[in-house]
C-alpha positions as CSV (number, residue, x, y, z in Angstrom):
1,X,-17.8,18.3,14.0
2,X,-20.3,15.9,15.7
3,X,-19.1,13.9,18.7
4,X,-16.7,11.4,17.5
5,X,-14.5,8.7,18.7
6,X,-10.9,9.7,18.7
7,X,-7.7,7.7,19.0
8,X,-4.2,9.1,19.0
9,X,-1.4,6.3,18.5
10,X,2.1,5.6,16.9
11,X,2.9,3.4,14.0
12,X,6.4,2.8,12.1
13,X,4.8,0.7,9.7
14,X,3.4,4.1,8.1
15,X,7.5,5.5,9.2
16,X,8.3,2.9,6.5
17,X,6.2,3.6,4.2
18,X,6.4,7.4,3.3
19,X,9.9,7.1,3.5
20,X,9.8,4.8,1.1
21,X,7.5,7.7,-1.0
22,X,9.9,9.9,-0.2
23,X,13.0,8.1,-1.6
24,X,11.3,6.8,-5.0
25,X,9.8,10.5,-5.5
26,X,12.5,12.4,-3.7
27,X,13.5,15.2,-6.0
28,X,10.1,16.5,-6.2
29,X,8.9,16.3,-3.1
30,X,12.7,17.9,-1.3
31,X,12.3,20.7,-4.4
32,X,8.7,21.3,-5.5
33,X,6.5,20.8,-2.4
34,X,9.0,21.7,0.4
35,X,9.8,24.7,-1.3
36,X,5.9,25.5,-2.4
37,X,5.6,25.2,1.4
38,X,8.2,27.8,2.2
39,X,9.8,24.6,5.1
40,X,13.2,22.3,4.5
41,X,13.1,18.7,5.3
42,X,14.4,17.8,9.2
43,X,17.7,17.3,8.7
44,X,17.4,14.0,10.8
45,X,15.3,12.8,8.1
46,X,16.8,13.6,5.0
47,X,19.6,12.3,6.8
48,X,18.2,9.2,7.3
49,X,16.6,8.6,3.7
50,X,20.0,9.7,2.1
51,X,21.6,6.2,4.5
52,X,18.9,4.0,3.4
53,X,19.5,5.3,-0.4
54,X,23.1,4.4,0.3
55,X,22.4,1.0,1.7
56,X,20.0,0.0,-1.3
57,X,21.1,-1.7,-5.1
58,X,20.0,-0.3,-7.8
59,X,17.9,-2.8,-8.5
60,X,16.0,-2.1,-5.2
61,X,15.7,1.4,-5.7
62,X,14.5,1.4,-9.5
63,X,11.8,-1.2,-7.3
64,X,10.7,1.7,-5.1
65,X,10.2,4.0,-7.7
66,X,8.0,1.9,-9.7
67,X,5.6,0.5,-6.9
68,X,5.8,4.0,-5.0
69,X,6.4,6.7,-7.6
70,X,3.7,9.0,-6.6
71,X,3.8,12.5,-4.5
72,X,0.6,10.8,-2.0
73,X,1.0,7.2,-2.7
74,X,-1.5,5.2,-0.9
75,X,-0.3,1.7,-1.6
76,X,-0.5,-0.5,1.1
77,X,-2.5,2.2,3.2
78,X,-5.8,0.6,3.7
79,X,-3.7,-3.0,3.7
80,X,-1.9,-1.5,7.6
81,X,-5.0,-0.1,8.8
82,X,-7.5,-2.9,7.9
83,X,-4.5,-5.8,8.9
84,X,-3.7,-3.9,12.1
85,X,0.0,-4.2,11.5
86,X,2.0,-2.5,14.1
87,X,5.1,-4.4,13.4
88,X,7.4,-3.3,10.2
89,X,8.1,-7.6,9.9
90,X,4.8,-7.9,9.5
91,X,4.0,-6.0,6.5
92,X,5.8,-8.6,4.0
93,X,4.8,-11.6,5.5
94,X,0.9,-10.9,5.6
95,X,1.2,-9.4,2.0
96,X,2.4,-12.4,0.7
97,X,-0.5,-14.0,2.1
98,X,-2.7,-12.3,0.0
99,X,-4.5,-14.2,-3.1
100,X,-3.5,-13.0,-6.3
101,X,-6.9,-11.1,-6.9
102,X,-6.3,-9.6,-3.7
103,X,-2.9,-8.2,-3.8
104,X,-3.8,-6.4,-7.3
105,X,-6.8,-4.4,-5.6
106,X,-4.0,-3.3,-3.1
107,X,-1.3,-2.7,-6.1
108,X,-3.9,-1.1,-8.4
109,X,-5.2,1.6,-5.7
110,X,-4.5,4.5,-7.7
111,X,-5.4,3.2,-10.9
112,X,-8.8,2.8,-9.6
113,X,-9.3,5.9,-7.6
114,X,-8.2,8.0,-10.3
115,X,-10.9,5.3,-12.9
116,X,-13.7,5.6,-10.3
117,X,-13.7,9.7,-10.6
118,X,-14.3,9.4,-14.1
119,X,-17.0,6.3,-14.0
120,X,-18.8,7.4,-10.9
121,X,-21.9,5.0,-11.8
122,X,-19.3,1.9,-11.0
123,X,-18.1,3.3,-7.5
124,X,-20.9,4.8,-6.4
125,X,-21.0,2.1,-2.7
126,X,-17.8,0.8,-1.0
127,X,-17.6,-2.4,-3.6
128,X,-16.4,-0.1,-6.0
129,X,-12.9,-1.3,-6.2
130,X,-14.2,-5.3,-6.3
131,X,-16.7,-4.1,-8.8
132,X,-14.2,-3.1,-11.4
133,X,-12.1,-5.8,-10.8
134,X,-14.4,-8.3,-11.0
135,X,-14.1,-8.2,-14.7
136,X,-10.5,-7.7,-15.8
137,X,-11.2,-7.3,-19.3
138,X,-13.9,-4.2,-18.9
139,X,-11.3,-2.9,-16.6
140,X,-8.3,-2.8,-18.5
141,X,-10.6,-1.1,-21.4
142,X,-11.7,1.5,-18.8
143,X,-8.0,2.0,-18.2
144,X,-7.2,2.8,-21.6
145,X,-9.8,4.9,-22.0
146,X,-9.0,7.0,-18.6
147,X,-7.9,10.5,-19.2
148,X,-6.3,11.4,-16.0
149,X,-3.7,8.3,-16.3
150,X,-0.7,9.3,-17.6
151,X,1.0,6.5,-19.9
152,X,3.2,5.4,-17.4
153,X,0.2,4.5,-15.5
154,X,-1.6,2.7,-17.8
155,X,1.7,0.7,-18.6
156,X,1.6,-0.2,-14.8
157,X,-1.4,-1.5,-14.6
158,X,-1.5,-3.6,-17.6
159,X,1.3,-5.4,-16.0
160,X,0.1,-5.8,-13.0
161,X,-3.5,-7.5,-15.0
162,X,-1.7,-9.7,-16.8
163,X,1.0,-10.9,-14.2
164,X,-0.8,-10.2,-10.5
165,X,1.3,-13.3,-9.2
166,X,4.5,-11.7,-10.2
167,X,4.1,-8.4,-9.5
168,X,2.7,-9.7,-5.4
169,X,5.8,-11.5,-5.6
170,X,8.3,-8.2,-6.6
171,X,6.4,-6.1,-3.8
172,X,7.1,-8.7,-1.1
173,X,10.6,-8.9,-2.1
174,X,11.6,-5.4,-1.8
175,X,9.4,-4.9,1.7
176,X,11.8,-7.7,3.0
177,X,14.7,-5.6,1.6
178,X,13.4,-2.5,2.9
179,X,12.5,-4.1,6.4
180,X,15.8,-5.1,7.1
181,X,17.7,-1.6,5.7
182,X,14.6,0.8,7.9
183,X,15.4,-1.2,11.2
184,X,17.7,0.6,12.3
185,X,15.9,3.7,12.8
186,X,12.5,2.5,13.8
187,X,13.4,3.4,17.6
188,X,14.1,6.7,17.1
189,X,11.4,7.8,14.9
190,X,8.9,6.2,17.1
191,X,10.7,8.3,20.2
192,X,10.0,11.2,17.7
193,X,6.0,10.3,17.4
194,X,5.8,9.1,20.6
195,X,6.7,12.8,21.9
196,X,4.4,14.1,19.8
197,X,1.2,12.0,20.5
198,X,1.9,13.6,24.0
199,X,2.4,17.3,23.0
200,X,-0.7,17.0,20.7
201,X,-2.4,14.8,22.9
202,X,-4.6,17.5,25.3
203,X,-5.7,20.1,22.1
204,X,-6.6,17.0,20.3
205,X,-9.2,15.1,22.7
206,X,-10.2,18.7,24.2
207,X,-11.6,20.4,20.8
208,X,-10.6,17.9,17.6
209,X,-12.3,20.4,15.2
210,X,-9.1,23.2,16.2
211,X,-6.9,20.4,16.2
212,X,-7.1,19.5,12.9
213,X,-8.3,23.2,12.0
214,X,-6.0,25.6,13.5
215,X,-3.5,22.6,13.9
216,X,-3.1,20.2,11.0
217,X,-4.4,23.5,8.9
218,X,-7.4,21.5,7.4
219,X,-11.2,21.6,6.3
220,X,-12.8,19.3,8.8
221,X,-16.3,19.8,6.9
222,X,-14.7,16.6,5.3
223,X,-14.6,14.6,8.4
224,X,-18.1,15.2,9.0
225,X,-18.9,12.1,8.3
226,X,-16.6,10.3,10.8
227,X,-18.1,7.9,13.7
228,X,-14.0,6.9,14.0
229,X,-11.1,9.1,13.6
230,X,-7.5,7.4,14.2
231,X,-4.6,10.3,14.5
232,X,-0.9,9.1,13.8
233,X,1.8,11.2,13.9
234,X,4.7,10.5,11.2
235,X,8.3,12.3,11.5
236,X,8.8,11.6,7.6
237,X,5.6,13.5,7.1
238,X,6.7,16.6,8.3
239,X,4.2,18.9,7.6
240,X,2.4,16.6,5.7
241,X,-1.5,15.7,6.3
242,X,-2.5,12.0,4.4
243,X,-6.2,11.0,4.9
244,X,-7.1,7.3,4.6
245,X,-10.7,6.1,4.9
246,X,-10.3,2.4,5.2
247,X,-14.0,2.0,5.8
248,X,-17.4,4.0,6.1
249,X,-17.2,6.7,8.7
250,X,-13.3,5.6,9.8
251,X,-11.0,7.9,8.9
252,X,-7.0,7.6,9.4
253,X,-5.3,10.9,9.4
254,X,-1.3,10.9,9.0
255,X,0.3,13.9,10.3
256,X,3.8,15.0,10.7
257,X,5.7,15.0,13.9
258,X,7.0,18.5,12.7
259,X,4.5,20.1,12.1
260,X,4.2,22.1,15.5
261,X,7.7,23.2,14.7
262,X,6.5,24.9,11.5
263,X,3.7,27.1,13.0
264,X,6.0,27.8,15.9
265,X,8.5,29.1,13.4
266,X,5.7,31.1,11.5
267,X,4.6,32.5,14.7
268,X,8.0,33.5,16.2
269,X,9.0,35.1,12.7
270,X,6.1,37.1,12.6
271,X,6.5,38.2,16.6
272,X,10.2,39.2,15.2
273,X,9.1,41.0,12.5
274,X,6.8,43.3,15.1
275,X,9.9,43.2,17.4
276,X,12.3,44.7,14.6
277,X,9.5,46.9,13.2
278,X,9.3,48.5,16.5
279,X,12.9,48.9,17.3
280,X,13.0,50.8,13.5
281,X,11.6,54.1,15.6
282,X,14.3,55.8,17.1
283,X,12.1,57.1,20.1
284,X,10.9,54.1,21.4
285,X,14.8,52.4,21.8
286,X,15.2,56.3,24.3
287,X,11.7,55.2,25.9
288,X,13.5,51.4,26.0
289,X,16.5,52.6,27.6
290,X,14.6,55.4,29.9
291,X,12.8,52.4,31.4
292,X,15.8,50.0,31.5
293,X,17.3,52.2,34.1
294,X,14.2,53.3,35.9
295,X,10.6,52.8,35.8
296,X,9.0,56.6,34.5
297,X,5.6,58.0,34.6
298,X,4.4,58.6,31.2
299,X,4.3,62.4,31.2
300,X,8.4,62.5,32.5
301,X,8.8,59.7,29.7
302,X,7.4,62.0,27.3
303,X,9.3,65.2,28.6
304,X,12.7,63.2,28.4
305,X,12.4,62.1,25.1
306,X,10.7,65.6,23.4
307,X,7.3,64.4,22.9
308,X,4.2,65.5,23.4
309,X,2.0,63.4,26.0
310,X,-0.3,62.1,23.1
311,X,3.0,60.9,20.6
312,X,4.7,59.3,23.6
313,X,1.3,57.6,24.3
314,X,0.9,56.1,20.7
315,X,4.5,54.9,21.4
316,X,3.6,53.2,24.9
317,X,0.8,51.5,23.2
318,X,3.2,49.8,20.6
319,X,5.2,48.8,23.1
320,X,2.7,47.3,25.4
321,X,1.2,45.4,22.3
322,X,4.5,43.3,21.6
323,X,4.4,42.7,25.8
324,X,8.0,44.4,26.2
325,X,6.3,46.9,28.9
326,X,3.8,47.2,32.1
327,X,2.1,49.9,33.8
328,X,0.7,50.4,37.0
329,X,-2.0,52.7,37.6
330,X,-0.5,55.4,40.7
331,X,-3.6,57.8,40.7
332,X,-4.6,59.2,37.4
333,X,-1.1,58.1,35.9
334,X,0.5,55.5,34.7
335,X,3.6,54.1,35.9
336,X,5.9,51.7,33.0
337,X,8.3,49.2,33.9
338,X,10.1,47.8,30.9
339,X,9.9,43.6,31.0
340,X,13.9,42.9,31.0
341,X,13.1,39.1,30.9
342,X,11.3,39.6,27.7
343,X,13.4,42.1,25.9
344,X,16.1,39.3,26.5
345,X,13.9,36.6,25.1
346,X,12.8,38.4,22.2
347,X,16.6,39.8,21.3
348,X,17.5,36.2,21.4
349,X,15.1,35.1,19.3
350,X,15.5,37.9,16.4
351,X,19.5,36.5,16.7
352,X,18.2,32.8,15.6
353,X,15.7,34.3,13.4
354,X,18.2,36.0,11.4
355,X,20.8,33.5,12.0
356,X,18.3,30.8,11.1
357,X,19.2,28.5,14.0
């Protein structure tokens, strides 16, 4: 990636937001993607969700599903970043401010993105979305005609074209409903991303491209294009990465606050498998205990334990590659200490792997 400006900041508007995905598409994403991913849900969070289910109507929540009833829903995406809104208030209040014509471009995002893939000639500049709606009648035909809408879609949209003013007005409603039942929890989730902005905070400004690589575990040829690159972390995310591009060469990347945890876990349980694989050789536990009582030589190691100098070798080099030994070099022959501290550390950690703590 080309030199780029980079920001890294926290933002409970976008909090709101995907738990608000979360709640109206919650079965499938707890069941399908968390388990595609081979990762639960934070407890925390799906504790959290499961109180603001609990402190919702019906009403409300059959609301939630309808605007936000999609696995990546985008609504109101571009609306945060291109409004600035910091503030979870805010985000009902300057939507309602919106004209008509202007709230349906934000209520119809999907609609169009999934129309503009199939008429590329109409979206080929950054107008595309006010080019389509600029004539409500061609667009409602394109609609129709769209294959990748499902008929739940297309129902959607029609009734958002032919009653804009009253579909603004339902959104607005339940964001004030939603403000006042999230609250509660903004502080610690922004605690939550706020640790995280630090922890991330030196890989990302020293090399972006293995931050969002190696780290977020995506292709960066398609930030090639960025001038601007906004990171904010998201503990309902999890392991989630959302990419917004609000406007030519920004990009808004929405990453969860978990998602060290995960590659940590992946790392450890693959450090414990090597661990386990290498206590599954009855020889090296005798060269482990041998050393536990005593530094050895590797020729006396070898003589304790019936091997031959070259067996007992292959054995050493095991251990050494897992770090639970240490030579010094007396002469032509090495001296191994066993690493106590780290035999410790990695028992323990086979104990939660296996526990799943």
């Amino acid at each position: 990636m080309k030199k780029v400006e980079i920001s890294i900041e926290t933002n409970p508007v976008f909090e709101m937001l995907v738990s608000l995905n979360r709640i109206a598409h919650s079965d499938q994403m707890e069941s399908s993607y968390f388990e595609n991913a081979g990762y639960s849900p934070h407890p925390r969070m799906t504790e959290i969700i499961q109180k603001i289910k609990d402190s919702l109507s019906i009403f409300y929540r059959q609301e939630i599903s309808f605007f936000f009833g999609k696995p990546v829903c985008s609504l109101l995406w571009d609306f945060v970043i291109s409004e600035g809104i910091h503030d979870i208030s805010q985000l009902p209040v300057k939507f309602a401010e919106l004209s008509d014509m202007d709230s349906l471009k934000h209520l119809l995002c999907d609609i169009i993105e999934s129309v503009c893939e199939q008429e590329m000639n109409i979206c080929q500049n950054e107008q595309g979305a006010e080019i389509l709606l600029s004539d409500l009648e061609s667009f409602e035909q394109l609609v129709a005609g769209c294959q990748d809408l499902s008929s739940e879609d297309r129902g959607k949209a029609l009734e958002f074209l032919h009653y804009p003013a009253e579909a603004k007005l339902r959104l607005v409603r339940l964001l004030y409903q939603y403000v006042k039942v999230f609250e509660p929890y903004v502080a610690e989730l922004d605690e939550l991303d706020r640790a995280e902005v630090e922890k991330s905070r030196n890989i990302c400004f020293d090399n972006i491209e293995e931050f969002v690589t190696s780290y977020l575990k995506f292709n960066a040829k398609i930030l090639a294009p960025a001038k601007q690159l906004i990171l904010i972390p998201n503990a309902f995310s999890e392991i989630l990465t959302y990419i917004i591009q609000p406007a030519k060469g920004q990009f808004v990347m929405v990453y969860g606050t978990f998602i060290s945890k995960k590659r940590m876990r992946e790392k450890r349980s693959e450090e414990i498998k090597q661990f386990l694989k290498v206590l599954s050789e009855e020889k090296r536990i005798e060269i482990i205990k041998i050393l536990a009582a005593k530094p050895s030589l590797g020729n006396d190691l070898a003589r304790q334990v019936g091997l031959t100098s070259a067996t007992a070798s292959y054995h050493m080099t095991i251990l050494l590659g897992i770090g639970l030994i240490d030579y010094e070099r007396v002469g032509q022959r090495l001296h191994y200490v066993l690493k106590k501290d780290v035999l410790k550390d990695l028992l323990d950690k086979a104990y939660q792997e296996l526990t799943n703590l």
